[in-house]
N, C-alpha and C positions, 0 to 999 in steps of 0.2 A: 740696211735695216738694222742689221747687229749693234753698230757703231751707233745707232740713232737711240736704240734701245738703252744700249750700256753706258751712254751720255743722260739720258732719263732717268736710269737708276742711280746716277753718280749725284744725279742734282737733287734728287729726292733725300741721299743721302746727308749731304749737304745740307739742306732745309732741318733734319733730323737733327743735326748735329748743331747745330744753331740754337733750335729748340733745347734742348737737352743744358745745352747751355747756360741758357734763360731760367732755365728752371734749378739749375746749380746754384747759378746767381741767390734766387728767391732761398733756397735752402739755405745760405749764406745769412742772410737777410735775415732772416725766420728766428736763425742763433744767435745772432747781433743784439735783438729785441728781446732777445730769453722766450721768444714761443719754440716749445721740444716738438718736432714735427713728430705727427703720429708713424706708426709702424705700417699703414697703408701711404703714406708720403712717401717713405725710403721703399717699399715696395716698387712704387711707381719711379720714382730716382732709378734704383738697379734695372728696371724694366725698360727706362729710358737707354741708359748706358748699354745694356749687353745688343737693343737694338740698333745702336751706333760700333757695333762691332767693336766692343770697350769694355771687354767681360772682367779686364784686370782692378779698374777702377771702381767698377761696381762692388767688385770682392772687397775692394780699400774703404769703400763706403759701408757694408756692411758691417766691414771690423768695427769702423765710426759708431754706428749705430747703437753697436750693443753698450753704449753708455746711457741710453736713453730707451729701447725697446731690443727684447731678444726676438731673432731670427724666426720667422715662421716658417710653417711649410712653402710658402706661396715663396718665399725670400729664397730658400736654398731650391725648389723649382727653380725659378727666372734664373739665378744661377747657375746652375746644371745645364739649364740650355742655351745658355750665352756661352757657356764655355764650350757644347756640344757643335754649336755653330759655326763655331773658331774652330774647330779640330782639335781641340784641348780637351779630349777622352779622360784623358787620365788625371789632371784637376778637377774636372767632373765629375770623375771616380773617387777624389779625396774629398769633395765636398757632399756626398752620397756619404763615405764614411762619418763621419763628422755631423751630420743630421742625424744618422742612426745612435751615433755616442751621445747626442745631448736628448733622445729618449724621443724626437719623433718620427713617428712611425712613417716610413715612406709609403706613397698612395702611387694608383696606377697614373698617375698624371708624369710622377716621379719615375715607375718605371718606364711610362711611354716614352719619354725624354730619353734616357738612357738607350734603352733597345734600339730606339730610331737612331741615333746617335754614329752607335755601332757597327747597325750595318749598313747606316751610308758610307761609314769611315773601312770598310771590308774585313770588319775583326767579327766576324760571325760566331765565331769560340766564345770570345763575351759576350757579346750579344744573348747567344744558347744559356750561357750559366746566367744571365741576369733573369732569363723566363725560368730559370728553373727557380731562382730566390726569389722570383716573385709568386707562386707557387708553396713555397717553401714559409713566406710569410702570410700566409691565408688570404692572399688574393686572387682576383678570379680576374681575368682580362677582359674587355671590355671592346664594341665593334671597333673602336680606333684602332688599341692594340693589337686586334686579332689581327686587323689588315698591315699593321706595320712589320707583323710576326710574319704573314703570308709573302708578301713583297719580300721582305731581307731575305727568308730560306729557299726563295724559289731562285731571286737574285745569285745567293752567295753560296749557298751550302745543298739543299737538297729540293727538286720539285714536290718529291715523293713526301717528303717532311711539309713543306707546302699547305699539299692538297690532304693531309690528314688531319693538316688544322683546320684547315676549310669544311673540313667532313664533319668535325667533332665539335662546331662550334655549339650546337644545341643544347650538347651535356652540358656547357655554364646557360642554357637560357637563354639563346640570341640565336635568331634567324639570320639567315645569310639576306646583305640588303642588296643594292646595286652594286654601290664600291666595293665589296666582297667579292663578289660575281667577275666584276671588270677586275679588279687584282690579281686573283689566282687565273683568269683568261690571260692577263697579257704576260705570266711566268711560260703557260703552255705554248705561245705563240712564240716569244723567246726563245724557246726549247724548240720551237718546230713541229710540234706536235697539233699539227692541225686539227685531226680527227677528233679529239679530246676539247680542244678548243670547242670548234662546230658544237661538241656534245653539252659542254657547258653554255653555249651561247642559247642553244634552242629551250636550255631549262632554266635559263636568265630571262628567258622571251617570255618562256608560260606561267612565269609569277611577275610579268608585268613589268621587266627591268629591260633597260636598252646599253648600248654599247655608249663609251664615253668615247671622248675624242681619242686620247692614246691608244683604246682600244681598234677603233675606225682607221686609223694612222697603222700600228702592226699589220691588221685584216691585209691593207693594201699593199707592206711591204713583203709581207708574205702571200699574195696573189691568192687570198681565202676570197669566194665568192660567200655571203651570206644568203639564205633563201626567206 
């Protein structure tokens, strides 16, 4: 099934890269004829490329670009996480600085890129100092963020750190939703900590939230009966 799987995703990739192609070509084309493709064209171009696991060319395209349109936020996004995809943290990290020097203001879209980035890559240290500068630049995190912040500290660094963000998420204005609920659940289940689990599962129950599959998958390998 693995082998079947990973043959599926290779042809998918395949088909991508084909595409991508196609569409090089046409941008080709486009300058042949003197039409200056817009800044949503080369967005979609980089967007194509970092999906093709091609974060380097995307970069070489963008330098292109700026002969005809400057960089936007959405450009140094797609960016950042083509490169965060590849494991390439830390051209990620130069392309973060490099947005901040040409005066635009990074959004949580920007820091969510990053922070997820991090602590899948297990560098939790940066990860911590990027929520602190985002903080620091008068942003307030957002339910995606909260849950990627939840996951990485309960993962890498602290449950305790965790479950304080999970507790505090109200102070910015946001209710804890399902994926909130199942996120900080499967840190405790990780950790073993059933009883706390159980406690959060029954107060995920009585605002109407159920367990997600990964959640349903720990319960069992940790022999939790749910009532």
């Amino acid at each position: 099934m693995k082998d079947f799987q990973t043959a599926i995703s290779l042809s998918k990739q395949m088909e991508l890269c084909e595409r991508i192609d196609v569409a090089l070509n046409l941008h080709e084309e486009m300058l042949g004829k003197g039409v200056i493709p817009s800044i949503h064209t080369y967005n979609a171009l980089i967007h194509g490329l970092c999906l093709t696991m091609d974060p380097w060319t995307a970069l070489k395209l963008s330098e292109y670009m700026r002969a005809f349109a400057c960089p936007n936020i959405v450009t140094y996004n797609t960016l950042m996480d083509g490169f965060c995809t590849c494991g390439k943290l830390d051209v990620a990290l130069e392309i973060f600085q490099e947005m901040k020097m040409s005066k635009l203001k990074p959004d949580m879209v920007t820091y969510s890129i990053l922070i997820d980035g991090f602590f899948k890559a297990g560098r939790s240290k940066d990860a911590i100092d990027l929520i602190s500068r985002l903080f620091a630049d008068g942003l307030h995190p957002n339910i995606y963020t909260i849950n990627i912040m939840i996951g990485g500290l309960s993962r890498l660094e602290s449950l305790d750190k965790a479950y304080k963000v999970f507790r505090s998420m109200e102070e910015f204005g946001i209710s804890p939703d399902s994926s909130c609920y199942n996120v900080i659940i499967h840190g405790f289940l990780r950790h073993k900590d059933r009883s706390k689990a159980l406690e959060l599962i029954d107060e995920m129950h009585d605002k109407g939230f159920s367990e997600d599959n990964t959640t349903i998958d720990l319960l069992r390998k940790n022999n939790v009966i749910v009532k």
